[in-house]
N, C-alpha and C positions, 0 to 999 in steps of 0.2 A: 343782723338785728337781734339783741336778745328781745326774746317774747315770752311772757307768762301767759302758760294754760292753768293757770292755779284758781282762777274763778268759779270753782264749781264744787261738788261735794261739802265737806265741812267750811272753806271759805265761804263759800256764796249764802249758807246758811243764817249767821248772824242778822237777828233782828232787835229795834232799830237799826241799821248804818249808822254806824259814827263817823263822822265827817270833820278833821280835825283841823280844818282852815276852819270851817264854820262855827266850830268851839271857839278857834282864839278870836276869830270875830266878833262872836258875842260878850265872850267873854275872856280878856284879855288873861285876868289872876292866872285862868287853869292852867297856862304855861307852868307857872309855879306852884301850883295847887295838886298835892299826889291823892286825895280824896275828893276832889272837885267831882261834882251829883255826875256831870256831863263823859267820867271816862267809862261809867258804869259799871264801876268797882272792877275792873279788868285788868290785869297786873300780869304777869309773864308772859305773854302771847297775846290773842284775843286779833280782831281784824279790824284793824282802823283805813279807813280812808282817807288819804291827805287832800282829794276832793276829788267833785265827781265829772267821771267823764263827759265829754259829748251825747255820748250815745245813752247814758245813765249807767246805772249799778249794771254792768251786765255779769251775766253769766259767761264763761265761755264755750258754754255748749247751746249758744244760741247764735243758729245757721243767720242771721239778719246779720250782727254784728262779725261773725266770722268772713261772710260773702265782704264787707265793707273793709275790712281792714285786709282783705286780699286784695281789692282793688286799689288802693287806698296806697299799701307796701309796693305794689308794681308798680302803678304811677310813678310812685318815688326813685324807683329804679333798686331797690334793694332785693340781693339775688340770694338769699340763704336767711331763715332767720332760724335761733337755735333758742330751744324749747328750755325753760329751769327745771331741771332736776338735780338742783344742788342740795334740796332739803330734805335728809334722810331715806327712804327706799320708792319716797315717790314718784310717779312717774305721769301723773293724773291721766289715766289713761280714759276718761269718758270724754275729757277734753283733747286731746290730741285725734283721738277715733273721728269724733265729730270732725274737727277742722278738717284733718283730711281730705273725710267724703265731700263736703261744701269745698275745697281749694280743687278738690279733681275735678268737680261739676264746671268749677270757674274754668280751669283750664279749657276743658269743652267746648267753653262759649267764650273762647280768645281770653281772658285774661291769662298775663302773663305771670303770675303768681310769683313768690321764691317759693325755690328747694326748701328743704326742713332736715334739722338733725336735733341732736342731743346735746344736753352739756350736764354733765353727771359730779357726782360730788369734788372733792377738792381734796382728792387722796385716795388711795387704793383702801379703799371700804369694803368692808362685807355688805353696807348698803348697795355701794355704786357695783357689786358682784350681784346682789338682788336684780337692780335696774336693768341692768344690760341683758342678762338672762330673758327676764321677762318682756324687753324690747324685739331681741331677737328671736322667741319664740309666736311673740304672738304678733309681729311686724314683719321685719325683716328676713326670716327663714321662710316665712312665706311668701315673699314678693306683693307684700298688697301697698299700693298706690307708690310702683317704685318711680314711676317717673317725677315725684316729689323727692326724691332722694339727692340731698346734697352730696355729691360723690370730690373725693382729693385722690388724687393718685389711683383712679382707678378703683376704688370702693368708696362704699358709703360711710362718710365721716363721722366720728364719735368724738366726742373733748370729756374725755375721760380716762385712764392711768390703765395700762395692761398691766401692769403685776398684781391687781386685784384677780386676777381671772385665775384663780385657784380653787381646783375640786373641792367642793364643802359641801354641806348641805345642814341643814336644822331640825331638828327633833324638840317634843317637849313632852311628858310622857308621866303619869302617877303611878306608884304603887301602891296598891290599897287589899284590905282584908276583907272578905265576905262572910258574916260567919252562917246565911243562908244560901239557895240556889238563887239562881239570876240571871235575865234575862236580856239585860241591856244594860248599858253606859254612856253619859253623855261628858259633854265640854262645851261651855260656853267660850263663842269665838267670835272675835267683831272681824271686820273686813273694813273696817277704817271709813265706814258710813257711803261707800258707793255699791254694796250689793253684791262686787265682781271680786272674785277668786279660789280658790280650791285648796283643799286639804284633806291628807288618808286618815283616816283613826283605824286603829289594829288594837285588837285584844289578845293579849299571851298569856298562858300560864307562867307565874315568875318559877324562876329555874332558879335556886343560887346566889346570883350575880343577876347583874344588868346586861352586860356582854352577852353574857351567855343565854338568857331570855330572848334578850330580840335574835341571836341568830339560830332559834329557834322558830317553827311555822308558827303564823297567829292561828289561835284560835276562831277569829273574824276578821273581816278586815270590807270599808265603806270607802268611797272616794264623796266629797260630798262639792258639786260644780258651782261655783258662783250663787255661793248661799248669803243670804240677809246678815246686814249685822248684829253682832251678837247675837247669832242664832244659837241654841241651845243643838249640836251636832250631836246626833243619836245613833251608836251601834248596838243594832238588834242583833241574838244571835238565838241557840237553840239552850235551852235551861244548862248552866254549870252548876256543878256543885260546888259548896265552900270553899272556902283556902285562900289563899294568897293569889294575884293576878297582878297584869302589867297594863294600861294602854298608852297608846303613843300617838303624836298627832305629828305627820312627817309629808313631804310631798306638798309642801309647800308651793302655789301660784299666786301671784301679785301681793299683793298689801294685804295678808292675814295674820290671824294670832291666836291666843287663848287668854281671856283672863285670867288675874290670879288675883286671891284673897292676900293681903299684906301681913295680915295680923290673923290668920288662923292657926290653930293650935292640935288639927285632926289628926289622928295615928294612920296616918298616910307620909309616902314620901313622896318628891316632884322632883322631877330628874329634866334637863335641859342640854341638849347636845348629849348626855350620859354622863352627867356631871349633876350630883345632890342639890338642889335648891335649898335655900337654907335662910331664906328672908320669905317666907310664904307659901302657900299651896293651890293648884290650880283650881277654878271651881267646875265639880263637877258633882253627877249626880249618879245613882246605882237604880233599877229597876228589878225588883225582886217578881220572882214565879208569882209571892201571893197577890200580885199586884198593886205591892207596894213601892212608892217612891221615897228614897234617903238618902240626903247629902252625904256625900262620902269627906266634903268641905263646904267648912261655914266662915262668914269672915262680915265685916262691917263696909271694909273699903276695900278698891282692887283698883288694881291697874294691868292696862295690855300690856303684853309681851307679846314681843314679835316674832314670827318664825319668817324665818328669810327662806327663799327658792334655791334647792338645793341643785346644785350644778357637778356634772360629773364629767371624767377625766375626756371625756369624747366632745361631748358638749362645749369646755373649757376649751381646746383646741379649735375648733371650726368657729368660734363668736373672735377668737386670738387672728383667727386666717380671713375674717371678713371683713373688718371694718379696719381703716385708717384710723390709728388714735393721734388726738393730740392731747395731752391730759392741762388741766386749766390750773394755770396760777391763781390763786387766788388772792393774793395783796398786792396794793397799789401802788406801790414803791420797789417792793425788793427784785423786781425782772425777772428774768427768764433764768429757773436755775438747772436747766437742762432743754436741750434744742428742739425736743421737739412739744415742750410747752408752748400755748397759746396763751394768752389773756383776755381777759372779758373787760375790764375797768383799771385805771391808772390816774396818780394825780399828770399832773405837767411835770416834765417833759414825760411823757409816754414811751417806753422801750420798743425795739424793733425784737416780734419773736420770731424762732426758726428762718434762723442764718444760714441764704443758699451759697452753695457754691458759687463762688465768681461776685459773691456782692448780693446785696438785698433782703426782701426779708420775707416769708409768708407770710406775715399779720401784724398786728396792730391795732388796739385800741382808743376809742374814741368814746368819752362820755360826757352827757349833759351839767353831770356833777358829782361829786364823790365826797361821800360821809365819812370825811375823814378831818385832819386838824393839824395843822403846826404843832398845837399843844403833846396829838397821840403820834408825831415822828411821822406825818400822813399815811398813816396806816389805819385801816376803819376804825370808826367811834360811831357815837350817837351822834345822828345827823340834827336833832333838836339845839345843837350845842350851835350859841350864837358866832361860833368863831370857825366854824364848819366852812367846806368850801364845797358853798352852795351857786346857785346858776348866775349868779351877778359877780363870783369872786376869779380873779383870774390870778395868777402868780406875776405876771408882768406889773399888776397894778393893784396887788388886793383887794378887798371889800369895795364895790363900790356900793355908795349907801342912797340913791338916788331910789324914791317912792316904786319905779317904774320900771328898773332894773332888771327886776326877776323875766322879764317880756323881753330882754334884749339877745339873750341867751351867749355875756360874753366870755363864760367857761366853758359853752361846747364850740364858740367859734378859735378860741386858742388851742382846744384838742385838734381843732378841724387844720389847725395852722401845722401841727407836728406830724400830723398824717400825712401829710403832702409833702412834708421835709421827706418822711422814711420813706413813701411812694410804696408800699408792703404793696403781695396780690390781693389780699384781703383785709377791710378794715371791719372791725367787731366793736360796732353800734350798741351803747348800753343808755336807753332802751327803751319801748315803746308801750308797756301795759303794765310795770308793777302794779302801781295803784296802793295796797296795802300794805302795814306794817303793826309789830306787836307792839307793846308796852311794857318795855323791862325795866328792871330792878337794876337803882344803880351798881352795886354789888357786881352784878355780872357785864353789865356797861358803866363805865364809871363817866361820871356827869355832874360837873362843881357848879352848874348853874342851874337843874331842875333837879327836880328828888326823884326823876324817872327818866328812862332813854327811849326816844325812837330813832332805829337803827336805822332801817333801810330807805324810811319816807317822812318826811314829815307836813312840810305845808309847801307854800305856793314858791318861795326861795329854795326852800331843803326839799328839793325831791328829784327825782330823773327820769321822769318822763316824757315822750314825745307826743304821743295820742294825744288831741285838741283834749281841749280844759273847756265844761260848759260854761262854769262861772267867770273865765276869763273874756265872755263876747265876744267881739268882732277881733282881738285878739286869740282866741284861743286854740289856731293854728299858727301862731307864730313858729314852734320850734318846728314844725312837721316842714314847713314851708324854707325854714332853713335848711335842715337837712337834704329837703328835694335841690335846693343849689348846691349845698357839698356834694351830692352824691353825684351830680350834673358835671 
């Protein structure tokens, strides 16, 4: 089953909820209306609900609705649900930590929970090399709550690409001129709004070069542990004198960064992996003996930059010898183009992936519906688009346009029909808790019937989830109650 732990940190945060079955209820226009008062001027992203659960707006680091969807998934008989971290280096680890501890607790007191893995980006990334690092350092190399380990072949499974798993590591670093003594130097660093990660800052005399600077000793050097975000990270050291200097912020753990000013113009340089930045400069600050404080960069606007977890040639081998990969297709049509991809979501007919010996298949897809179109070659689009193949459309029969349709669930019961043809070891359920989606610009989803796309969710027809619907009443475990007889 995929499951979102994305409820928490910057998602959970948005206030009011927007709830966008209840917009078009109210008001029908906003479909068509790209400044309607109700999207709340929210345009590339932003966290829309396509309605609201059962349980309400939860967080997912709240042990009530974690303990209920444990027993809730067992019931149902599902034995693996695999966590998203398709989206950039996240990996929401306040949420995954929590479930955990409450699924071991369950365990304890007889519930029979599913295992837990990963499902990592959609291509050998230097993100999905972030993730995995960080998975197995602060998870997996320690064996914590391994008996939730979905294990294949003998290790614990991973849906993510091995030839990401190359030695790197990230640096980001200013050069700047003092022309007094000084005593300290800062960098403003966000930690992406959950509190949790780590970063060195080192101060060098500049030598030269850059090369040649850092493989020289710092003159200080701080590790600074799951500091706030945008915290202002401060290396104190004993008074230098003038001259030219280096710092570098390196040693990168989970989701950190440094901001940088876009539009500053300071006689400083910013260097990134040991490479000139040349669109801005980091912001930081100089602390002088006389006890004065000066920018060493000023700017109007800034945005993070990321420093990724740098991984080294030892490290990169033992994460290579521990986990089973399967790395994940990501579209809905084109199959399996290599065997030992899996899939997460497919229009009809659904492909059989990794082809065993003698016949069969490990896996296979099954989804409640997919944001995809005749129109886009069923390949993803904007699931808002009226001609989307949403939970009433099946390929055997198209559109059915009957009031009450969306309640019948006859697109997950024609995936459920192709799963039983292919009879794979495993079928991968898509999916039980998105809930949210952004608001983009047709430009980057193109959409002939609104002047905006919602990709992933939209309302009570276009969406894919299984978790009861409150607004749908005594209906609102229809799909959960389906699935409990597929999976039966």
């Amino acid at each position: 089953m995929f499951y979102w732990t994305w409820h928490t940190d910057g998602n959970a945060d948005f206030s009011p909820v927007i709830n966008i079955s209840q917009i078009l209820k109210q008001d029908p226009s906003a479909a068509t209306n790209l400044n309607d008062p109700a999207w709340g001027g929210v345009m590339n992203g932003g966290v829309f609900w396509w309605d609201e659960p059962l349980f309400g707006y939860y967080r997912t680091t709240d042990d009530w609705v974690l303990r209920k969807h444990a027993q809730m998934l067992a019931d149902a008989g599902v034995d693996v649900v695999f966590f998203d971290c398709t989206n950039g280096s996240l990996t929401w680890k306040s949420s995954y930590t929590e479930l955990l501890k409450v699924w071991e607790q369950a365990r304890q007191d007889g519930v029979k929970t599913p295992q837990i893995a990963f499902i990592l980006n959609f291509g050998p990334t230097t993100t999905s090399l972030a993730e995995i690092t960080e998975l197995y350092n602060d998870l997996y190399q320690l064996g914590l709550y391994k008996d939730l380990w979905f294990m294949w072949n003998g290790k614990p499974l991973i849906m993510a690409y091995p030839e990401m798993l190359i030695a790197t590591s990230n640096t980001a670093g200013l050069k700047f001129t003092s022309d007094s003594s000084f005593v300290g130097v800062d960098a403003s660093c966000p930690s992406w709004g959950n509190n949790i990660g780590n970063l060195t800052l080192k101060l060098y005399k500049w030598n030269t070069n850059y090369s040649t600077t850092v493989a020289g000793t710092p003159i200080a050097d701080s590790t600074f542990v799951n500091f706030n975000d945008n915290a202002r990270l401060r290396l104190n050291f004993t008074p230098q004198p003038a001259g030219q200097y280096y710092w570098e912020l390196s040693n990168a753990v989970e989701v950190v960064g440094v901001w940088k000013w876009t539009n500053t113009k300071d006689p400083v340089t910013s260097y990134f992996n040991g490479t000139v930045v040349t669109d801005g400069n980091y912001d930081s600050k100089i602390y002088l003996t006389s006890g004065t404080v000066n920018n060493l960069t000023n700017g109007t606007s800034h945005t993070p930059v990321q420093i990724l977890p740098g991984t080294n040639s030892t490290l990169v081998q033992n994460i290579k010898d521990f986990f089973t990969f399967r790395p994940g297709q990501p579209d809905y049509v084109d199959g399996p183009s290599r065997n030992d991809q899996w899939g997460w979501l497919e229009d009809y007919p659904q492909h059989g992936y990794g082809s065993k010996i003698g016949g069969g298949y490990e896996e296979a897809t099954v989804g409640v519906s997919q944001n995809a179109s005749g129109a886009s070659g069923g390949h993803a689009s904007a699931f808002n688009r009226p001609d989307s193949y949403g939970r009433s459309y099946t390929f055997a029969n198209g559109q059915n346009t009957d009031t009450s349709a969306y309640l019948h669930g006859y697109n997950f019961q024609e995936q459920w029909s192709r799963a039983f043809q292919l009879d794979p070891d495993l079928v991968f359920v898509t999916g039980w808790n998105e809930w949210i989606a952004g608001r983009w610009s047709t430009s980057s989803w193109p959409n002939p019937y609104a002047p905006f796309s919602f990709v992933d969710e939209y309302n009570w027809e276009k969406s894919r989830d299984i978790e009861p619907v409150k607004s749908w009443g005594d209906n609102g475990d229809d799909y959960y109650l389906q699935l409990v007889s597929n999976v039966r």
